[in-house]
N, C-alpha and C positions, 0 to 999 in steps of 0.2 A: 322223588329226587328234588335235589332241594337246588335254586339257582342263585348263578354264582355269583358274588356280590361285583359290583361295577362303578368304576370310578371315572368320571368324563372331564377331561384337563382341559382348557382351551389357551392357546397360543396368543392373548390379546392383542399384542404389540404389530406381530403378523398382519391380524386382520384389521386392525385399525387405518393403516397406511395401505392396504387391498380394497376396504372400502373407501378409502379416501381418493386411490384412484378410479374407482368403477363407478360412482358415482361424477361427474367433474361438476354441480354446481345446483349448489341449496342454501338457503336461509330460511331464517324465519323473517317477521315483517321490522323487526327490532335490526335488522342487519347482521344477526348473529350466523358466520356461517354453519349449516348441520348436515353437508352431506356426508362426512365421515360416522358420524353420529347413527343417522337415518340406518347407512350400511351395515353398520356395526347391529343396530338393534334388531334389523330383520335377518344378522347373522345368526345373533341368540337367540331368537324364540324360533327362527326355524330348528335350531340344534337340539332345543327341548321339548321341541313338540316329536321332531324325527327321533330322537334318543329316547327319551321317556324313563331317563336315568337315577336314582337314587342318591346319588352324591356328584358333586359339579363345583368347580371353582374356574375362574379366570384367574393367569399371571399375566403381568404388565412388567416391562422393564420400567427402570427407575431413572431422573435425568442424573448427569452423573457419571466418573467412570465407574467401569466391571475390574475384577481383579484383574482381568484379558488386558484393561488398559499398560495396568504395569510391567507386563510381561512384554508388552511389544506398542508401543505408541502410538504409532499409527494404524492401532485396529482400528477399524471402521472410521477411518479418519477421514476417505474420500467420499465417504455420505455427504452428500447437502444439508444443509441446516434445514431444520425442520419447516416447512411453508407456514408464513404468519396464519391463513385461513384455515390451518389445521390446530395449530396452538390452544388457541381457548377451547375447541374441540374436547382435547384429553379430559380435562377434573368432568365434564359432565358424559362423558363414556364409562368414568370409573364410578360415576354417581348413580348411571343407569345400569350396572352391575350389580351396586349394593343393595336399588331401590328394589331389584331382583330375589333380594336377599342370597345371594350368590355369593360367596366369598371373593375379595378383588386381593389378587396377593401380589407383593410386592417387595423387594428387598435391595438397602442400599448395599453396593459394591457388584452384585450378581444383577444379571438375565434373566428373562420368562423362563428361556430355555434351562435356567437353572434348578429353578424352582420345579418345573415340570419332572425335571429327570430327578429330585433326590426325590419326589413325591414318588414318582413311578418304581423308583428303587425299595421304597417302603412299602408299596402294597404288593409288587411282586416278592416280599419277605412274608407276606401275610394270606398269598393266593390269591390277592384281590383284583379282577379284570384292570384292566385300565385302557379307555380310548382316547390317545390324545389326538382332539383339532387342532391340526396347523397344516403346513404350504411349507416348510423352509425344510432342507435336504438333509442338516445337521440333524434332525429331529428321527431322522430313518435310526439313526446308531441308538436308541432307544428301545426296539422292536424284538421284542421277546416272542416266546410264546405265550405270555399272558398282555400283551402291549400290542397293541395298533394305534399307526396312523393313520387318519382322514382328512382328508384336502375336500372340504364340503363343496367349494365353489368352484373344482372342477371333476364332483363327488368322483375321485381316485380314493383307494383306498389301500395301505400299504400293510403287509403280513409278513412274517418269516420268509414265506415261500415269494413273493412279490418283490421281495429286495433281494432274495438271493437270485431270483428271472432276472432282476434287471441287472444286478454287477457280478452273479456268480461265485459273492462270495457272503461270510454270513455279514446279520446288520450290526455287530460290534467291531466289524472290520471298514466300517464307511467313513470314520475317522482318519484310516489311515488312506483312506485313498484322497479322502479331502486334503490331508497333510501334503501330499505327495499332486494333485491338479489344484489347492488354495481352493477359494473362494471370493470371487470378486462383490460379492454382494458385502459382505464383513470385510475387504480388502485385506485377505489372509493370502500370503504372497504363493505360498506354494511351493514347488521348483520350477523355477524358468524356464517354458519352452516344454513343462511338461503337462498335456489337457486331462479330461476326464477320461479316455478310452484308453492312452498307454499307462495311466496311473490304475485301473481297472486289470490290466496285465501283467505290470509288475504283483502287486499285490496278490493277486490270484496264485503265483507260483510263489513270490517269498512268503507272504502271510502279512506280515506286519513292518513296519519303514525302517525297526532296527535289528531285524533281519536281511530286510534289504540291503541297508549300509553295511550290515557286517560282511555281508557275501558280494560286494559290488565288482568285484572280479568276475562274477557269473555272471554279469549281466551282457548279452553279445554284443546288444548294439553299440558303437563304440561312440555316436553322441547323446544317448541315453547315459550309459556310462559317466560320461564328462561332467554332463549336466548333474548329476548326484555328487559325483566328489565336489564339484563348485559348490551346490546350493545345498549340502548335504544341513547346515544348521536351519538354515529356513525351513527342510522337511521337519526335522523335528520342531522346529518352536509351531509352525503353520500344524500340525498335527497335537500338539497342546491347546493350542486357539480352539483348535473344532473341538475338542473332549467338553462334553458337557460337564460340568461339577455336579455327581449326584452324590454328593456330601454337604449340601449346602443347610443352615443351623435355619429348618422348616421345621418350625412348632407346630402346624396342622397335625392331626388327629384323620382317620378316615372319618369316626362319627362325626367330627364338628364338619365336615363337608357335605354334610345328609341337606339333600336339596327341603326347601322351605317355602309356606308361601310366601308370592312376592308380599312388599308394602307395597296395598294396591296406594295408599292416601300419598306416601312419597311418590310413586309409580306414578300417578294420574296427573300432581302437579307438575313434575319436570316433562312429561310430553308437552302436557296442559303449554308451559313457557315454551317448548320446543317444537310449539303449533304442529304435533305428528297425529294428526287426526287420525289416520287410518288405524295407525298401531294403538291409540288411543281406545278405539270400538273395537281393536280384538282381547285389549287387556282388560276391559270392562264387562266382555261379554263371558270370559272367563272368571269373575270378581263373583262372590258369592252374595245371591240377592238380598237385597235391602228389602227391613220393612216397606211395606207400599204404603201410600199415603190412604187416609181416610176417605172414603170418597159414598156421597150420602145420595138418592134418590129424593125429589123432593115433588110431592105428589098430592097436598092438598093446599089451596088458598092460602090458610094462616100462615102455613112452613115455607110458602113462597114469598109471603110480602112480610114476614120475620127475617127471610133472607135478605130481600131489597133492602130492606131498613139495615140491616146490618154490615150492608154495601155502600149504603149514605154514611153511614156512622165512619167505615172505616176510610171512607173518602174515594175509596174506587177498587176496580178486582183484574183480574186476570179473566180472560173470555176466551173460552175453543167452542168450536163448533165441526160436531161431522154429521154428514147428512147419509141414511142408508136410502136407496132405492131398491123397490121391487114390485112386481105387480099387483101384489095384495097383502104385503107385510103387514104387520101389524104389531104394536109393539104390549106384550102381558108380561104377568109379572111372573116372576123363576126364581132361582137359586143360583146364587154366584159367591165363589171366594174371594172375590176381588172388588164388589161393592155391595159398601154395607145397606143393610135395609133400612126402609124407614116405612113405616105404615103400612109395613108388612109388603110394600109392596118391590118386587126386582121386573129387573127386566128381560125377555128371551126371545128369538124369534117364532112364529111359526107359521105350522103348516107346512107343505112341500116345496114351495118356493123358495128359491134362497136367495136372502136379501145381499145387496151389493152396494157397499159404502166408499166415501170418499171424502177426504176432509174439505171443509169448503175453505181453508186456510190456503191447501195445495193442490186444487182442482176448480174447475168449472162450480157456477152452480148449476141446478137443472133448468135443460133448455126448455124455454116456451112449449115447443111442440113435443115434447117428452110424453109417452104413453106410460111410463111409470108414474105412479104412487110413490111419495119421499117422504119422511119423518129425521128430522132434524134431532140432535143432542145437543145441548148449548151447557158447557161450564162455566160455573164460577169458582172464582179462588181468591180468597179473600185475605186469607195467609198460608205459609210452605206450610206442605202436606196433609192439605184440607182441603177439600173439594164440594160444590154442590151442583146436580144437574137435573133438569127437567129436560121430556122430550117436544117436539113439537112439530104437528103434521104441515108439510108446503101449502095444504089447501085449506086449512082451519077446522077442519074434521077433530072432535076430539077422539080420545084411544082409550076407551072406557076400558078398565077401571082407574086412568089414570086419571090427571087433569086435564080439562080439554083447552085445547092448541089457543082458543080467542080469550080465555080466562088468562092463561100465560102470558100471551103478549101483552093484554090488557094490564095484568099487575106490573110488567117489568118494563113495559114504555118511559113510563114518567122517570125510571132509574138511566133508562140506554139515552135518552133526551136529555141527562142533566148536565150543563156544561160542567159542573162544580166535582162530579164524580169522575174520577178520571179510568178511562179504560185501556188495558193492555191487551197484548195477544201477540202469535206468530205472524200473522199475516193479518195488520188491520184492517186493510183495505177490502180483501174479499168478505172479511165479517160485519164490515160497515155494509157491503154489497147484500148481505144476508139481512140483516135487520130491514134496509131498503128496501128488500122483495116484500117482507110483510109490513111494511106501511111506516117503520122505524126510522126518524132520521139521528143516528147516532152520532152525540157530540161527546168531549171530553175527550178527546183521543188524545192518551197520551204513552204511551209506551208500544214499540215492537220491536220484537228481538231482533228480527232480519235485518230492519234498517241501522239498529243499533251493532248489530255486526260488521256490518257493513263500512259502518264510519270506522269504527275501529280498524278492519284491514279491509278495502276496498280490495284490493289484491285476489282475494281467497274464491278460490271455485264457488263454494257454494256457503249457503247463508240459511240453511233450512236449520227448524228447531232440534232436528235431532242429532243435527253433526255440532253445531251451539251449545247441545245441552252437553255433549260428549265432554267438548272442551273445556267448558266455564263450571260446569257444574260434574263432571267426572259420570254421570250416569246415562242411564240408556231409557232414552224414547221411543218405541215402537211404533214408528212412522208409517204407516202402508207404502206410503209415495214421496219423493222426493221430487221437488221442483224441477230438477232438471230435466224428472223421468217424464211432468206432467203431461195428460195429453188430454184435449178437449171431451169432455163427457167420458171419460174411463171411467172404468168401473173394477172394482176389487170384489172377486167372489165368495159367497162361502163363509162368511165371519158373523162367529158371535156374537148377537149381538149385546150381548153383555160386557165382552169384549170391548165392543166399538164405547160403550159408556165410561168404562174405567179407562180406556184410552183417551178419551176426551178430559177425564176429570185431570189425566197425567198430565197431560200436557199443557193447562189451564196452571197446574202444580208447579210446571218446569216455568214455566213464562214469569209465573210470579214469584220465582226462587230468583231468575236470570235479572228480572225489576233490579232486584236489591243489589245483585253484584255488579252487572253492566253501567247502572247510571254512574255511580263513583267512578267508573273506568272514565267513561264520556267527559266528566269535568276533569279527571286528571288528567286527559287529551289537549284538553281547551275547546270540546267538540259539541258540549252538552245547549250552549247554544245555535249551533248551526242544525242538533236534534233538536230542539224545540221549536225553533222559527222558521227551520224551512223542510226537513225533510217529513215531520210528521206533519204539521199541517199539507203539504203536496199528497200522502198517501189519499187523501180525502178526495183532493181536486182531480187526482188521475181516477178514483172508483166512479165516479162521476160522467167521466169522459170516456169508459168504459161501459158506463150505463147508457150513455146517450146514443152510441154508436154511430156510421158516416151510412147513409142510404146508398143503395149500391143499385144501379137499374142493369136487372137480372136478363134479358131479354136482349142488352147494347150485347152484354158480355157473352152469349149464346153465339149470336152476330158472329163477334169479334173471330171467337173458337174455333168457327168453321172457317173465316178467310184465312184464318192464321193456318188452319189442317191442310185447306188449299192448295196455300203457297209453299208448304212444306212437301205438299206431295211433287209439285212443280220442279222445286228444287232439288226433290231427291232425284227424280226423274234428268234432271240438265245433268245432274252429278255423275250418275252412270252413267250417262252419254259421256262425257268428257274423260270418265276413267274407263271406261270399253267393255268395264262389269257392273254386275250389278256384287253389291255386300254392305254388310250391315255398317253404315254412315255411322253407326254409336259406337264401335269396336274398336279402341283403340290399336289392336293386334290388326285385325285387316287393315283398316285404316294404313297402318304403317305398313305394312306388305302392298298395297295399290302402292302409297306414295314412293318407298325409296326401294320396293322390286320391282312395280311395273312400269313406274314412270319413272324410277332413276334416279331420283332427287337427293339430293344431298340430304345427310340426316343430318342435323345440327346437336343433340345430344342424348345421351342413351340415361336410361332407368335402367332399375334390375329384371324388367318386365322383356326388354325389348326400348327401340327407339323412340323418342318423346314426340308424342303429335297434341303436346298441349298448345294453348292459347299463344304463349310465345313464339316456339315453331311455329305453327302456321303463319302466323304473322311476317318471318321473315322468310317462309316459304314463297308466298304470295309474292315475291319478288318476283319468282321464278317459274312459275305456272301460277292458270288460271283457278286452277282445283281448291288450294287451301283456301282460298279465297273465300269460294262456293260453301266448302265447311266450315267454315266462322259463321257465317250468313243461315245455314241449318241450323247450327248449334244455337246462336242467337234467337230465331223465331222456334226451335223449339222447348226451349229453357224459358220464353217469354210465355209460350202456349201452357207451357207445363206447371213453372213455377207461380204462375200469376195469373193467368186468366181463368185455366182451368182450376186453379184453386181457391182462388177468389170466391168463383160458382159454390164449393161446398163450403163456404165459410157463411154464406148468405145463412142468417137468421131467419124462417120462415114467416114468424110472427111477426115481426118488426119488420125484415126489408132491410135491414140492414147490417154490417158486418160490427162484431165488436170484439174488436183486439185489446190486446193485454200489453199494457204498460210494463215495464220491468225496471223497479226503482234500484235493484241493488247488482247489479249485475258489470256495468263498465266500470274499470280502475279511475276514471278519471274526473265521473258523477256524472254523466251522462246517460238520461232515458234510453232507453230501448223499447221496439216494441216485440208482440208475436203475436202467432197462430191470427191475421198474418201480422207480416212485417210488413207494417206498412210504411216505413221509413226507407226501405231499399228497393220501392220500384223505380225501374231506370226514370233518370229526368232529360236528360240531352236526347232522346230517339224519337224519332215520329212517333214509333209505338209506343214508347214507353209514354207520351203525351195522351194517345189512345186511350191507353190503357185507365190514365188518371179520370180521363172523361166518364168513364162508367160511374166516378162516384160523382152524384149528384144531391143536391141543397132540395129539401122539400117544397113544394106548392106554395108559394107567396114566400119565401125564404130565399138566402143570397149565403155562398161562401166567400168568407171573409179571410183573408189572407194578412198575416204580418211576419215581415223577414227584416232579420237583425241586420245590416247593412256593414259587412267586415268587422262583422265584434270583435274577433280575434285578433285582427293586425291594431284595433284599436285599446285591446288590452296591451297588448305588445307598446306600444307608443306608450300608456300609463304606466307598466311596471318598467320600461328602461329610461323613461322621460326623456328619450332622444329628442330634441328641440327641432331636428330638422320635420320627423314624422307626427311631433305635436303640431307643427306648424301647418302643413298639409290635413291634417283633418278638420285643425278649427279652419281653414280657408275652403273648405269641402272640396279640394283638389281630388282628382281621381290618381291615388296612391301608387295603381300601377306604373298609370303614364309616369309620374313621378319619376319613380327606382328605373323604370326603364331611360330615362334621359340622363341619369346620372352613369347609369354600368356601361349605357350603349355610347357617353359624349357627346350628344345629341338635341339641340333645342326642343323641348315638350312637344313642339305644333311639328316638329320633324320623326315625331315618335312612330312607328307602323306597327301596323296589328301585331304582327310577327315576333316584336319587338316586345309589345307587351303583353302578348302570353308569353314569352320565359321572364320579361318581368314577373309577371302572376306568379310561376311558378319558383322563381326564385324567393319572392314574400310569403309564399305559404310552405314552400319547403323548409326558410328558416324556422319555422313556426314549431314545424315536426321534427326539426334535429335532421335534417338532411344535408350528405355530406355530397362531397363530391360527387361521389361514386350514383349515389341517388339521384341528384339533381343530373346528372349524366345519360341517366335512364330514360327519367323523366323527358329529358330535352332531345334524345337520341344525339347528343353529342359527345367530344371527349372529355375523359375526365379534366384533361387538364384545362381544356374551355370552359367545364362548369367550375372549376377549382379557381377561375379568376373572376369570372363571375361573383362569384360568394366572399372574393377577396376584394372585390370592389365595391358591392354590398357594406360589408361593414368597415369599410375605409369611409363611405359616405355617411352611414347610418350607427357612427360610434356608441352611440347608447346603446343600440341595440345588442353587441358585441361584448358592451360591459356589462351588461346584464344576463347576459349568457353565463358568460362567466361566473358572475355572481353568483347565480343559479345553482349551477354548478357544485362550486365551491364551498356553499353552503351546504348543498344536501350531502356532501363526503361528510364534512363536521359533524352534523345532525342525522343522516340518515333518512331525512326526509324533503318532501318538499308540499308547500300547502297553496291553497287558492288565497284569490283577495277578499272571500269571506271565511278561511281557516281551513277547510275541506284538505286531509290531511292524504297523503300519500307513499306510504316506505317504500324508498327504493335501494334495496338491500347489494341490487347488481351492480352499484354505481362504484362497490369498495371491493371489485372481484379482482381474483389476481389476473384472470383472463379479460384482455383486451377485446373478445368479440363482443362478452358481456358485459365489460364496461362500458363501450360505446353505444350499447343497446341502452343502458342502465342513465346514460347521459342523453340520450333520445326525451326518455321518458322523463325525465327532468325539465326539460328543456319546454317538454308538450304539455305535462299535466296542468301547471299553473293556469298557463293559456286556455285550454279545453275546457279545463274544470270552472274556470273563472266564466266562462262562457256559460258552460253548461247551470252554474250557477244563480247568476245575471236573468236567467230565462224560467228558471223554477220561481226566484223572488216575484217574476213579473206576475207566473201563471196565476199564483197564490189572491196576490193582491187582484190581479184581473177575477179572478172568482168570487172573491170576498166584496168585490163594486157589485159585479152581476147577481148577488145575493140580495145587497143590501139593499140597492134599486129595483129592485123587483123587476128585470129583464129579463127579457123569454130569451136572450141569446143563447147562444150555449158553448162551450170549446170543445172541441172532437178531436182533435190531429194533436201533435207538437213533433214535430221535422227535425232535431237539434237547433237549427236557428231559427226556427220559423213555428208559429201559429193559425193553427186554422180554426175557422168560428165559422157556426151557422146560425146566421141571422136574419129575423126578418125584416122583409122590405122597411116596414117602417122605423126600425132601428139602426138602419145603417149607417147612417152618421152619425149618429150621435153615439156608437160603437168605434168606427173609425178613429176620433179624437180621443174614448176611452182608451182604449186599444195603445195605441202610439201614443199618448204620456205616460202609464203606467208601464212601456216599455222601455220607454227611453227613460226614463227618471227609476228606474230599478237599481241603480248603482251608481254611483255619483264617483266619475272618470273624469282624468285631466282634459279629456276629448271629448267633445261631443259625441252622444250614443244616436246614430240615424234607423228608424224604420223605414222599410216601404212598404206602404199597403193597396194590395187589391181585393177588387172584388168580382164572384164570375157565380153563373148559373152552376157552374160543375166544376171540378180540382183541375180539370185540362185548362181551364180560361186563367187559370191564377198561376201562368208561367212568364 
């Protein structure tokens, strides 16, 4: 039996403006809106992967009128104009059709629906299936016995038998029931007064509307009646409106509709500009494979230091590195299709053990106390699609028959050491970390993708090489791990290790492809400087301060654990005394049943779960009983116990003693560090405990932690970029800012100022900072809007500059699109041009913030750099460990400390040369609790 041929029409104009609502808000970092786009393209490749069709086109209505127009003027005349963030939309929907190789049809004078029906007219002349996608009702009068329609997005699906269930009568008769109820969507008038159910009625017994009129004396009802003889010419013109024209002069062919493959090379650049990663990795993974690059084992002396030489010659390479672990791996030589031999010799695992790899790009190295055995693969790439790698054991053990591990490093030192070569990679810093464990101090850093993505959209989730390679380079990386995914000493099981070489040689491949495209983007930015002088040089300084790690005394924190389990149990104990049960204190379900069934309490606002007993409720619960009180105070010490003390304990390094957290250079839109695994940037600082808590980190034996904090660097950016003369004036006088604004908002002589006073001053200076409106500052202040609203309006009555600079701000990034720091650090803010007010006022936040933050965050990278580059050059045992966003932490010993001190605070205060003076304050204390 032979099957039936099938032809898949899609309705584009429909789904265009369906995705255009179901999505409400996307760009890319250019400003270009794409959420109609986005919808549209997961419309179509869900429709081809679920159809699996042989022949496929999209129609598009054309701008312009339809012959409909001349027939009646105000067709579709009460449509709105097309929305500006949909407009530029269209050519790149119909460009993502073509790039499909899908036919995009289109005709001036006529509809989609036009085109649809005289196609569907042709292949039901031929017996040809035909399923049209679409949503719109006219589209039912199409529906044959070889014709269906599907409404994918509410998968409905309409038959002969489905349209004759729902009106009773056949589907070449839906015409006239539309003639006779219009259509307000096309504003096809109808008869007045008469809807879809008695238009369904009459029809069903006349047949057709010029049956109807002929026989309108049978009609009983006698305002049914009226309403025909009145509107009888609107029936019929509104009943020509709905007739699809399938006579329309469509030159397709069924063969010229035979689906094809896409252009992946068109396909890959227009996501590639329309930053649709995701859809980007499913078009690629369908893309039929690419030669793979050359990729060489390199296994005696000569071939290694032929290599180095030819890494001096070409002036530097691309560098990956993955590390397998297992308990007795070992690495011989095999048979692989994927890397070529050299000296006869490959690579494979064995024995029954199975080894367990992790890139040291995107994972831990191995921890000191590690009972596994590790053997490293290090690439080189010297130019795209050439690769060379040798292996190398953690412990210097050679791996006979290979080359042994102290020969390797030995040859390739004097290469990783040359300032003059320069070196690339995905993640420098862990592979500078890696050279470092074997006695390597790696200079020349000069390329990484990550950070270089980074500058380019600071914006974007993630910055790994294989979502990088997707987009700039259209191919596919086979990454085991994704940064996001990372987790301290994971481990990936079961891989080839032949595998794990030709993957290492790839991605050494991609970095040194991305070199070549990324730097040109970088200058075309104006970014390639703020890459060379501060973000790659900082990778170096953070691996470093990663390697130094903060001593943790393991024994305080033990202490700590148990007073905190304690008072926990204490508390939970008072809690059911006060609530008369006992129930699980973590439930937010019981939780709400004590409070607002058995204690009565007002419930302040509901979820979809049940009644809200978050952080906010109880807080204004606490009004009103003792209870929620009790529950902020549990949740507190056991979120302190949990989140930090107890996890502190397994983060202790056993070998060292100490914790070593992970920096995260690309990660905040605004250039802002981060840290993880821990975070040791967000333990509480205002709380007893949370001072506690800092105590556990402690400065080693004859050593001192050294403290430097930026003293209002933000409100003093703020004074340079609006040059307000009043707030210049108050910083070169060293006036304390607060008191300032608060004597001015409150009418008040300075020495009349009270605390009170000047926390909502505070709050007021740092709210302007963050784009805080009313409604925020209202929060914040537990006041009314409208007393924060005058507040802010007395603010910059006083502090004019800072008002025009807002502005300015502003203003500018609508023009531009963007907004950049005071040393270039760029930022697209694509919300700021949204037709939605939520998001523009979000989009004006971030405008408003980033400069400020980033100029900050900035300011304190130049300092770190420069403070590393003294403690290098003077040969000082100091060291940096911490950095807090505004703050610095050093541990130094005793007899360094002043003469740290004054290093310390002029290479901070002289980091940026501001209308204002830049102030540090510096302390110093036996442990992180003394330096508050």
């Amino acid at each position: 039996m032979f099957m039936k041929k099938q032809l898949l029409l899609i309705d584009g104009s429909s789904y265009i403006y369906r995705a255009f609502h179901a999505i409400p808000h996307l760009s890319n970092s250019k400003g270009l809106p794409t959420n109609a786009i986005y919808g549209f393209a997961q419309m179509l490749l869900k429709v081809i992967k679920d159809f699996k069709t042989d022949h496929i086109a999209v129609a598009f209505d054309v701008k312009g009128p339809s012959f409909r127009h001349k027939m009646y003027e105000e067709y579709k005349a009460h449509r709105p104009e097309m929305p500006d963030s949909l407009k530029p939309q269209i050519p790149y929907i119909k460009e993502l059709v073509r790039a499909f190789n899908i036919p995009a049809l289109e005709m001036q004078g006529y509809e989609a629906d036009d085109i649809i029906g005289t196609l569907s007219r042709h292949m039901r002349e031929k017996n040809i299936e035909v399923i049209i996608i679409a949503a719109d009702k006219d589209m039912l009068q199409l529906i044959d016995e070889n014709t269906t329609m599907i409404d994918t997005m509410k998968d409905k699906r309409f038959s002969v038998q489905e349209v004759r269930k729902r009106f009773g009568v056949e589907a070449d008769r839906v015409v006239e029931i539309m003639g006779l109820a219009g259509d307000d969507s096309d504003n096809i008038p109808g008869v007045k007064g008469i809807g879809e159910k008695t238009a369904v009625k009459l029809i069903r017994e006349f047949g057709t509307i010029e049956n109807l009129l002929s026989n309108i004396d049978k009609v009983k009802e006698k305002g049914i009646r009226e309403k025909l003889e009145k509107y009888a010419e609107d029936a019929r013109l509104s009943r020509m409106l709905a007739v699809i024209d399938t006579n329309a002069p469509v030159a397709y062919t069924f063969e010229e509709l035979a689906v094809k493959p896409p252009d992946y090379s068109r396909l890959k650049e227009l996501l590639k500009e329309l930053e649709f990663s995701k859809l980007l990795k499913e078009i690629i993974q369908e893309e039929p494979a690419e030669e793979k690059g050359e990729y060489t084992a390199v296994t005696d002396r000569d071939a290694l230091k032929k290599l180095t030489a030819e890494i001096k010659q070409a002036g530097g390479a691309a560098i990956a590195v993955m590390t397998v672990r297992s308990s007795e791996t070992c690495l011989k030589p095999a048979g692989s299709q994927r890397v070529k031999e050299s000296e006869s010799q490959r690579i494979r695992e064995s024995g029954s053990n199975e080894p367990q790899l992790f890139n040291t790009s995107l994972s831990q190295l191995p921890t000191p106390n590690s009972q596994l055995s590790t053997s490293s693969v290090v690439a080189f790439c010297l130019k795209p699609h050439q690769a060379f790698y040798v292996s190398i054991d953690d412990d210097g053990r050679g791996q006979a028959p290979l080359l042994p591990a102290r020969s390797i490093l030995e040859i390739i030192k004097p290469m990783i050491e040359d300032e003059g070569i320069k070196k690339m990679s995905s993640d420098i810093k862990n592979v500078y970390l890696f050279f470092k464990q074997h006695g390597i101090d790696m200079k020349g850093v000069y390329f990484d993708t990550g950070i270089a993505s980074y500058l380019l959209n600071p914006s974007r989730s993630s910055h790994t090489l294989e979502d990088i390679a997707y987009e700039q380079l259209g191919r596919q990386i086979r990454v085991r791990e994704s940064k996001s995914q990372r987790v301290r000493g994971s481990r990936v099981k079961g891989q080839d290790l032949d595998a794990v070489c030709a993957e290492t040689c790839a991605e050494a491949d991609a970095v040194c492809q991305l070199a070549e495209k990324m730097l040109p983007q970088l200058e075309g930015e104006g970014l390639l400087k703020l890459f060379n002088e501060m973000e790659m040089p900082l990778a170096k300084v953070l691996a470093e301060m990663e390697r130094s790690g903060i001593k943790v005394d393991r024994d305080y924190l033990v202490n700590l654990s148990k007073e905190l389990e304690g008072r926990i149990e204490i508390l939970k104990n008072r809690i059911y005394t006060i609530a008369g049960a006992d129930f699980n204190i973590s439930s937010p379900k019981q939780l709400a049943a004590v409070l607002f069934d058995k204690l009565k309490l007002k419930p302040v606002k509901k979820t979809k779960t049940g009644f809200s007993t978050d952080e906010e409720v109880l807080n204004i619960l606490a009004a009103q009983h003792e209870l929620p009180a009790e529950i902020l105070n549990f949740r507190q010490l056991s979120k302190l116990k949990s989140t930090y003390v107890d996890a502190l304990l397994e983060l202790i390094n056993p070998k060292t003693r100490r914790i070593h957290t992970s920096f995260n250079q690309t990660v905040t839109a605004t250039g802002r560090l981060s840290s993880s695994e821990p975070n040791l940037q967000n333990i509480p600082i205002r709380t007893e405990l949370g001072k506690r808590i800092r105590q556990a980190f402690i400065a080693d034996e004859g050593w001192l932690f050294l403290s430097a904090d930026y003293s209002q660097i933000e409100l003093r950016i703020v004074a340079h970029f609006s040059q307000d003369s009043l707030l210049i004036d108050a910083f070169k006088k060293d006036e304390d800012v607060h008191t300032r604004t608060a004597a001015e908002v409150f009418n008040v002589q300075p020495e009349l100022v009270t605390s009170e006073m000047r926390r909502r001053a505070k709050a007021i200076n740092f709210g302007i900072i963050y784009g805080m409106g009313a409604y925020g500052l209202a929060a914040e202040l537990g006041i009314s809007q409208d007393e924060a609203r005058g507040y802010i309006d007395d603010y910059f009555l006083y502090y004019k500059g800072v008002k025009a600079f807002i502005d300015k701000t502003i203003s500018e990034a609508m023009e531009r699109g963007y907004v950049s720091t005071f040393f270039g650090r760029r930022r697209h803010v694509p919300e700021i041009r949204s037709e939605s007010e939520q998001i523009r006022r979000f989009g004006e936040r971030i405008t408003i913030n980033t400069p400020i933050q980033g100029t900050a965050a900035d300011i304190i990278k130049v300092a770190m750099i420069n403070i590393f580059r003294r403690l290098k050059n003077e040969n000082l045992q100091s060291r940096m460990l911490l950095q807090i966003h505004d703050e610095l932490i050093f541990e130094v010993p005793e007899k360094e400390i002043e003469l740290m001190k004054g290093l310390v605070k002029k290479e901070m205060e002289t980091a940026a040369k501001l209308s204002v003076p830049v102030k540090v304050d510096i302390q110093a204390g036996r442990n992180w609790g003394e330096l508050e």
